[in-house]
Steps between C-alpha positions, in 0.01 A plus 500: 500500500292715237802462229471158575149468467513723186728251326297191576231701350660583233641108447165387525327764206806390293420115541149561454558684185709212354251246600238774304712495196559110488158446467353782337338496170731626182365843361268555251539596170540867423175595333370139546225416746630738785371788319154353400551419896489868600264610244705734257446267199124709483305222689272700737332184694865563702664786667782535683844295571518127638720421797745371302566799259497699806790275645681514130473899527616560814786280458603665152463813666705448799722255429384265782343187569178509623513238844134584612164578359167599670188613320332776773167744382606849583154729499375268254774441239673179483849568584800245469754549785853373366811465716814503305865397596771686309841331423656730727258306774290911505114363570231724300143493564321619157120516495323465179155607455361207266252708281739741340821329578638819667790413746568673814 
């Protein structure tokens, strides 16, 4: 029953990660407005990464598609909370603190 379960799970992240992709926004640039986004192009009214460039990382770096997003405060720091689903159907939780950008 729990391999059957795990399967239906998995069949359902899969299907939501299509239904993700099929309406998700085309990438940015490289260099464009993404980076004036996170605040490397020198502007220091922002700091830190947007949701979305913490999706686009995470999914570079892992090689997954991210199926669900949560934004949670952890001691104070924003923190974005990305589940991933891996071609291979392997689900990875990543968290990414939002200031810095640092994944763990």
């Amino acid at each position: 029953m729990n391999s059957l379960r795990h399967s239906l799970s998995i069949l359902l992240l899969a299907a939501l990660a299509s239904l993700a992709q099929a309406h998700g926004q085309p990438p940015a640039p490289a260099g464009g407005a993404a980076s004036a986004e996170r605040g490397v192009s020198g502007d220091p009214q922002r700091e830190g990464i947007s949701l979305d460039e913490a999706v686009r990382m995470a999914e570079a770096q892992f090689h997954a598609r991210v199926v669900r997003t949560d934004v949670v405060d952890e001691d104070g720091r924003k923190v974005y909370v990305l589940k991933l689903l891996s071609d291979g159907g392997r689900v990875i939780t990543v968290r990414v603190d939002a200031a810095s950008g640092r994944m763990r």
